[in-house]
PASEBA-1860 file (N, C-alpha, C; in nm, 3 decimals):
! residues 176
1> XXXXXXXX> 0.084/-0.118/0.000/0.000/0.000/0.000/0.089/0.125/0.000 ~ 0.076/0.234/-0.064/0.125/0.317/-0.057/0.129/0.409/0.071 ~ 0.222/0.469/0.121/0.266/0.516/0.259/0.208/0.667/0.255 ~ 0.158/0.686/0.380/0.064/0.796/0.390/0.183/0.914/0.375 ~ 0.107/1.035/0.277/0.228/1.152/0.331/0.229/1.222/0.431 ~ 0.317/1.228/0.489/0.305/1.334/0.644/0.270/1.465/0.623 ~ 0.164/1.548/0.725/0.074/1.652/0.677/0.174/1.736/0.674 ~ 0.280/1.779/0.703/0.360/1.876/0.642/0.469/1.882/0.560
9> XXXXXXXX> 0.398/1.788/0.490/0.540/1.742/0.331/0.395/1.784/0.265 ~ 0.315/1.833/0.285/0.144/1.775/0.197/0.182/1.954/0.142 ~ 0.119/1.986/0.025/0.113/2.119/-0.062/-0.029/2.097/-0.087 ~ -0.094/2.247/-0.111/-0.242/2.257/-0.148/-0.258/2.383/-0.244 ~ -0.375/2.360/-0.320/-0.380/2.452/-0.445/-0.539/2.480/-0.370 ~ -0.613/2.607/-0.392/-0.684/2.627/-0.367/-0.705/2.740/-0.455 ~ -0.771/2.645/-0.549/-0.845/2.715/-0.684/-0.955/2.701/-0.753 ~ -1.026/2.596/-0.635/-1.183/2.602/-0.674/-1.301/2.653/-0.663
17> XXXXXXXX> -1.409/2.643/-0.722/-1.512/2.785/-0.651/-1.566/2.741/-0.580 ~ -1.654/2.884/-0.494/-1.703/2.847/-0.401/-1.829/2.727/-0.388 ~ -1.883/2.738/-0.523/-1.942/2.614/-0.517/-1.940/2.462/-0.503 ~ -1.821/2.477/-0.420/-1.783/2.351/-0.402/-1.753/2.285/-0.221 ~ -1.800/2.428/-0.124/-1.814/2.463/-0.073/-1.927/2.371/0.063 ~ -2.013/2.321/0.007/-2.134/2.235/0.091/-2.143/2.076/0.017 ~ -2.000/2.068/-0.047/-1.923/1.933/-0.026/-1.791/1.932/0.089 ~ -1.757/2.031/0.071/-1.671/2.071/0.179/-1.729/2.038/0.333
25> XXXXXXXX> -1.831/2.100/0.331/-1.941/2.139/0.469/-1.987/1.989/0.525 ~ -1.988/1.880/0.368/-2.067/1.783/0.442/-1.915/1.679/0.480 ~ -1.812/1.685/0.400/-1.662/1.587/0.440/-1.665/1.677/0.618 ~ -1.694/1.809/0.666/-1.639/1.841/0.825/-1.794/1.747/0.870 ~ -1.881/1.792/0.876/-1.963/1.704/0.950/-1.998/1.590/0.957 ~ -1.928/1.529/0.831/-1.955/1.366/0.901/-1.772/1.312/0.938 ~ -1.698/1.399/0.934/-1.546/1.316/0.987/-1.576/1.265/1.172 ~ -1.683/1.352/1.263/-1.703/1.257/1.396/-1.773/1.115/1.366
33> XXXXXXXX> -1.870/1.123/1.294/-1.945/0.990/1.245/-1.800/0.880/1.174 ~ -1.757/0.929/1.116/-1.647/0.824/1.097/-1.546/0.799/1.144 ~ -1.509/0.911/1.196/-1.418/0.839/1.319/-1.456/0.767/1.420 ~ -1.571/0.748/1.450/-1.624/0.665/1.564/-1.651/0.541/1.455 ~ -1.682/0.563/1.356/-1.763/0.458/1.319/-1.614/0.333/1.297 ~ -1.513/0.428/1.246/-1.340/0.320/1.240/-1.309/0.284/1.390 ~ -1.333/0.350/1.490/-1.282/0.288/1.609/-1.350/0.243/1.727 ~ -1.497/0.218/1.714/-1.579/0.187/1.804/-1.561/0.001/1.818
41> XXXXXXXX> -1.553/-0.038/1.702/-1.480/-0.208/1.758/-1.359/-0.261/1.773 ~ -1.229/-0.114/1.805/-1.122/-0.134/1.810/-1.073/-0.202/1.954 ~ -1.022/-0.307/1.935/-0.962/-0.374/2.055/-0.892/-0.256/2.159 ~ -0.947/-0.258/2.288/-0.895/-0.129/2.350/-0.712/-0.148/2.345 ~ -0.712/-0.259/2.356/-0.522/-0.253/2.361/-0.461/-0.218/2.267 ~ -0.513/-0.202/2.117/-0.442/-0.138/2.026/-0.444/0.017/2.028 ~ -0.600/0.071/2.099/-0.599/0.232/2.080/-0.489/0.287/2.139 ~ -0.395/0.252/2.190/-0.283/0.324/2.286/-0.147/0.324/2.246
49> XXXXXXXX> -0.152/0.205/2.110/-0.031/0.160/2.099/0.054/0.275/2.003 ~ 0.199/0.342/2.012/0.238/0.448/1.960/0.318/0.395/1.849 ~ 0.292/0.332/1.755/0.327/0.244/1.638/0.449/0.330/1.571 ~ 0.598/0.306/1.551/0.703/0.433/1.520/0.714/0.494/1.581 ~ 0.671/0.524/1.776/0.694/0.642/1.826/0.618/0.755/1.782 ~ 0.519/0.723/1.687/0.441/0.819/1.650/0.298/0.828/1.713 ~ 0.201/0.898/1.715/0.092/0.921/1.813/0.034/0.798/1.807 ~ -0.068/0.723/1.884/-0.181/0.602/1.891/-0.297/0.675/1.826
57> XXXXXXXX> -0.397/0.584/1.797/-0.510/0.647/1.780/-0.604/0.702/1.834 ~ -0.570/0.666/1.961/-0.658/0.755/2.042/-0.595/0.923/2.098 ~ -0.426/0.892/2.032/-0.380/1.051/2.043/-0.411/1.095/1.903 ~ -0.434/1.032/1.784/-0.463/1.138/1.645/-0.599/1.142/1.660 ~ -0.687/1.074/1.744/-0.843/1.116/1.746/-0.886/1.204/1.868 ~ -0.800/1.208/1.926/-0.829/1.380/2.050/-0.719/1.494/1.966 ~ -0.608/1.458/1.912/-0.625/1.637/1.860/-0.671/1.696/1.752 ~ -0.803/1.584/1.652/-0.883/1.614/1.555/-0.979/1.740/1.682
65> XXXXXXXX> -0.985/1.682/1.808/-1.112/1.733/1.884/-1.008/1.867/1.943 ~ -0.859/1.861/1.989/-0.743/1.979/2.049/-0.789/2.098/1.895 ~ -0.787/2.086/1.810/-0.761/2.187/1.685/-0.917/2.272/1.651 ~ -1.027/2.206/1.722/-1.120/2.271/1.725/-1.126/2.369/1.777 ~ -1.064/2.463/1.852/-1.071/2.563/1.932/-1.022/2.664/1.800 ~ -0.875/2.638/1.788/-0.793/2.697/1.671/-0.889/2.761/1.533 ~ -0.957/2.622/1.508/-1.074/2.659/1.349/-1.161/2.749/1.404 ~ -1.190/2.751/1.535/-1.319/2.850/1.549/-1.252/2.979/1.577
73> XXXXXXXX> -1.159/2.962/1.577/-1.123/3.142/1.646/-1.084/3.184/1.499 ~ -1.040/3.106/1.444/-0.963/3.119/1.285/-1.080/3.209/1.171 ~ -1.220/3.150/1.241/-1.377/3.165/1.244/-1.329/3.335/1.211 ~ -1.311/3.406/1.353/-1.345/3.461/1.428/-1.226/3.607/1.364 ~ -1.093/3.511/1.347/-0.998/3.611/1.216/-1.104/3.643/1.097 ~ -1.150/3.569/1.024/-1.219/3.586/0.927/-1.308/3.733/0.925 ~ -1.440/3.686/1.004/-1.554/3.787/1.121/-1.460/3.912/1.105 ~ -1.346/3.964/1.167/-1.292/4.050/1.204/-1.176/4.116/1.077
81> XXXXXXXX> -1.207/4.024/0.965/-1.160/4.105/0.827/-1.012/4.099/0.851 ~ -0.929/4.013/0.931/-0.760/4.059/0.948/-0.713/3.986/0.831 ~ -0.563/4.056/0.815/-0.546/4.023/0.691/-0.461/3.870/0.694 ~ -0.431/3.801/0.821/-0.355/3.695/0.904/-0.430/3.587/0.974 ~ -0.398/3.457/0.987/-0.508/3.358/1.059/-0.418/3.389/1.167 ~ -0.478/3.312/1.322/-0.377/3.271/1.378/-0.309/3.191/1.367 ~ -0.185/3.147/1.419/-0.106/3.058/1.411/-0.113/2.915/1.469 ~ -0.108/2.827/1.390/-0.124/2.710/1.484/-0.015/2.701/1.623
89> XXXXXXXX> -0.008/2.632/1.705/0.094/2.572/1.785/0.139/2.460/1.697 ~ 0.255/2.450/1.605/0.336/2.345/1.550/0.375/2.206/1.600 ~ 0.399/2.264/1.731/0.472/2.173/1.852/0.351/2.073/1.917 ~ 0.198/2.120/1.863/0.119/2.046/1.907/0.134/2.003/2.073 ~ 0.150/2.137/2.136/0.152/2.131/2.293/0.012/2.043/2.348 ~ -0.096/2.131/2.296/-0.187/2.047/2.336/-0.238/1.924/2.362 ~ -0.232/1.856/2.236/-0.209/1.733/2.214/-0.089/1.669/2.301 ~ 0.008/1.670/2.333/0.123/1.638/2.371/0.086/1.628/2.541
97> XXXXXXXX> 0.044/1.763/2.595/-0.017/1.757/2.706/-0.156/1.702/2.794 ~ -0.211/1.648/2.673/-0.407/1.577/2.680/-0.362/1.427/2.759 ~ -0.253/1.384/2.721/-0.299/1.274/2.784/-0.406/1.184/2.716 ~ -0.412/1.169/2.622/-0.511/1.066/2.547/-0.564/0.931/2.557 ~ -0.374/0.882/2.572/-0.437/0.726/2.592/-0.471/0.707/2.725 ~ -0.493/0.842/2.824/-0.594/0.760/2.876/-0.708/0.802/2.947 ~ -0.765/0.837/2.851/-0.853/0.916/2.818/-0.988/0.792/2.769 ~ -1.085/0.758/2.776/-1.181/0.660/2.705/-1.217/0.728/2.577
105> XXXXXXXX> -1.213/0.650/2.480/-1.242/0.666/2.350/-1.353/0.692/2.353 ~ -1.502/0.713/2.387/-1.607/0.722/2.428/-1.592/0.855/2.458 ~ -1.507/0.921/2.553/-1.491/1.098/2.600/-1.425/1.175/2.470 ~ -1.344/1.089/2.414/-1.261/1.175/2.318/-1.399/1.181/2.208 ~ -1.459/1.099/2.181/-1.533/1.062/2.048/-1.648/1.194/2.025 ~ -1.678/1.202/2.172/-1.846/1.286/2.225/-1.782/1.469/2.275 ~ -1.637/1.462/2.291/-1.610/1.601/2.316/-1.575/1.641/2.172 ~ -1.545/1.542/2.056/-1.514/1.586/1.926/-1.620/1.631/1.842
113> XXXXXXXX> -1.744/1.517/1.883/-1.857/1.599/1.817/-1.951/1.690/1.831 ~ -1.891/1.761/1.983/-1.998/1.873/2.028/-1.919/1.991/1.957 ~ -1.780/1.924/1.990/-1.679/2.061/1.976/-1.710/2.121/1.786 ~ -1.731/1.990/1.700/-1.733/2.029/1.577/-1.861/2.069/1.538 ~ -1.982/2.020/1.632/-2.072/2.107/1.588/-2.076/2.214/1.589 ~ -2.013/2.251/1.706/-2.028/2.412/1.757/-1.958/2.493/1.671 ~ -1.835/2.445/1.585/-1.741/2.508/1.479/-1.853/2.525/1.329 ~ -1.953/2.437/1.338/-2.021/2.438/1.199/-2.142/2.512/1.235
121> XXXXXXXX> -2.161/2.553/1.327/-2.298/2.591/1.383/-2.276/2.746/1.349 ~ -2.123/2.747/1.437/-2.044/2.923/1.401/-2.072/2.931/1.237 ~ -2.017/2.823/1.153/-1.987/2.855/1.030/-2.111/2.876/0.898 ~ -2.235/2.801/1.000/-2.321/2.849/0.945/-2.442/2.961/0.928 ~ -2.304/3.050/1.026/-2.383/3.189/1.013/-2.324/3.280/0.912 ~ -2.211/3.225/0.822/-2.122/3.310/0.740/-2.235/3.319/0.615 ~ -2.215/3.448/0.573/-2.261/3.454/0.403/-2.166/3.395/0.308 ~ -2.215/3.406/0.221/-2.115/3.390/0.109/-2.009/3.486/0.096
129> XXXXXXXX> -2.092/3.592/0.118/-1.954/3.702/0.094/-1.831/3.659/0.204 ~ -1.898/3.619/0.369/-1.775/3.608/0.462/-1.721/3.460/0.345 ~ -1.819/3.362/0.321/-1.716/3.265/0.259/-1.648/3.291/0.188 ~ -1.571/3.391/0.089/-1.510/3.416/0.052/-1.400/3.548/0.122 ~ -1.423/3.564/0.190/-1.273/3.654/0.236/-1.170/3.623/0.260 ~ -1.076/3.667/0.240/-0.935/3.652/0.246/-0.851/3.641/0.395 ~ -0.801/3.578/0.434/-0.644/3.593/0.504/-0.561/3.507/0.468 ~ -0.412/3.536/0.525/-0.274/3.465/0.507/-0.280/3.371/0.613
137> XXXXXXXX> -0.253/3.212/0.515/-0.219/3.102/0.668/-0.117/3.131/0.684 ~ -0.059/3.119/0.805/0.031/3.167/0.851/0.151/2.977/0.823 ~ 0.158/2.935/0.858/0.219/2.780/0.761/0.257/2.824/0.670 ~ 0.151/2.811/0.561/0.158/2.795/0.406/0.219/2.899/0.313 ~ 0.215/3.014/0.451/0.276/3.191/0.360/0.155/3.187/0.209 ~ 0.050/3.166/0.213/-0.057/3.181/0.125/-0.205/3.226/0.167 ~ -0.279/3.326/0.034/-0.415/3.339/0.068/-0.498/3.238/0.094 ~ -0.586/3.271/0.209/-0.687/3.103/0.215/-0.833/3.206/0.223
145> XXXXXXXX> -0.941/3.142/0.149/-1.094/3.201/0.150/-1.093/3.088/0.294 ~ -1.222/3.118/0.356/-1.307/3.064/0.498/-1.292/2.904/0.370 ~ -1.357/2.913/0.268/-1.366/2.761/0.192/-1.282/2.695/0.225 ~ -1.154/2.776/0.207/-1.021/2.745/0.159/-0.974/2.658/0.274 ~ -1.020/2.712/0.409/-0.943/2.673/0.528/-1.046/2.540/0.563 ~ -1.149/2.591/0.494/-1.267/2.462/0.536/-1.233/2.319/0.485 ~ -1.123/2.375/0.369/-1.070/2.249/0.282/-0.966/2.158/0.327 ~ -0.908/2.239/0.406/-0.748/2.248/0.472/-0.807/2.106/0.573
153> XXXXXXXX> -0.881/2.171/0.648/-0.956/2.118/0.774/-0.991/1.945/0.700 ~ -1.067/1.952/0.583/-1.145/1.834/0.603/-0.990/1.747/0.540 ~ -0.901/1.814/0.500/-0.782/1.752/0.448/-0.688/1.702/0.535 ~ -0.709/1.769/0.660/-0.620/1.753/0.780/-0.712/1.643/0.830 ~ -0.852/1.644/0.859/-0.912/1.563/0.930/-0.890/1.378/0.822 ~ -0.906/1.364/0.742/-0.847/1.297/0.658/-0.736/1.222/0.692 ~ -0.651/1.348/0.670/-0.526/1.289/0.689/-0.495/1.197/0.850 ~ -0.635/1.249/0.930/-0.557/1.157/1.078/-0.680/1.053/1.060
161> XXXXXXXX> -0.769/1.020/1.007/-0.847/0.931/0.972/-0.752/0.810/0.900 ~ -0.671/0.832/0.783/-0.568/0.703/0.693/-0.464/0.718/0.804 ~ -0.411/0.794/0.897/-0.345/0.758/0.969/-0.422/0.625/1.098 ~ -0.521/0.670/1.137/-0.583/0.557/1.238/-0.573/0.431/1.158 ~ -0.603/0.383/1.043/-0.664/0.302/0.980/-0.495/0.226/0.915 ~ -0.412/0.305/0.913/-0.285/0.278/0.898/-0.257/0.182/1.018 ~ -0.205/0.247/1.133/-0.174/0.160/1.246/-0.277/0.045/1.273 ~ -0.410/0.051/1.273/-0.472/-0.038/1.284/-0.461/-0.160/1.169
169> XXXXXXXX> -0.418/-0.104/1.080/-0.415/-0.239/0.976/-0.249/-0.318/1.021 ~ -0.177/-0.225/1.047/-0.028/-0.269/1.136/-0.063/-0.320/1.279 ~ -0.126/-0.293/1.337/-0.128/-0.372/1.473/-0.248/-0.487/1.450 ~ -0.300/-0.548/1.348/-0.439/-0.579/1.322/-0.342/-0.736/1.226 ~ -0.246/-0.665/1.122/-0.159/-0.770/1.085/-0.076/-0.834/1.161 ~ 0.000/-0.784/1.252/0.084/-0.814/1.357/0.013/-0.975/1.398 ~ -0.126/-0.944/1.467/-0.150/-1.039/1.512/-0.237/-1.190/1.439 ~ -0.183/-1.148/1.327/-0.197/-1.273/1.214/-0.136/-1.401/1.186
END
């Protein structure tokens, strides 16, 4: 199988219209439905396991739910016309500091989908016109429309979705 790319080797073009926009809308609202739906019959002893020293799945499925704060304030750059998002934390402190694995997959699953409603609930008070305004991600050194970042998002959320499903097919073969 081909090896997932790591989200910051990943490049993005964002040159489609906005009508493309409430395909966008529906990949953020159902990524809680599928992330529960990939790890609700996961053997609890694999959710913890840090496969490469790299996060478990129950640490890439709490900071899908850590980055929700970030998109809504990002919201909130938009709202306020600046010409800059905020900046992520790179270092992923948050995450690093949550404590995940041990955490019940059940808490992570139900704080991810209040948290993302509440990000789509914000987002569905934007017009079109806010869907299209401009700022600089601060990463990418590029313009992003509200779409744009909406794209980013369901691309990032993605990306830790083939990551769960990665280790799980590695800890899932293991015991073959």
């Amino acid at each position: 199988m081909v090896a997932l790319t790591r989200w910051f080797e990943r490049k993005f073009n964002f040159d489609f219209p906005l009508g493309v926009f409430p395909t966008i809308l529906e990949r953020l609202r159902g990524t809680p439905v599928r992330l529960e739906e990939m790890t609700k019959t996961m053997p609890k002893n694999i959710l913890t396991v840090q496969l490469d020293g790299r996060w478990s799945i129950l640490e890439n499925a709490g900071h899908l739910d850590d980055l929700e704060e970030l998109h809504e304030g990002r919201l909130d750059d938009y709202k306020a016309s600046l010409s800059a998002l905020r900046p992520a934390d790179l270092q992923n402190l948050k995450t690093k500091e949550a404590n995940h694995n041990s955490t019940p997959l059940e808490t992570i699953l139900t704080r991810f989908r209040a948290s993302r409603h509440q990000f789509l609930k914000k987002l569905e008070t934007f017009s079109d016109d806010d869907l299209a305004r401009i700022a600089v991600h601060p990463r990418l050194k590029q313009p992003m429309r509200v779409v744009d970042m909406c794209y980013f998002m369901a691309e990032h959320d993605d990306n830790h979705l083939a990551r769960i499903s990665e280790i799980a097919r590695a800890l899932q073969g293991e015991k073959q």
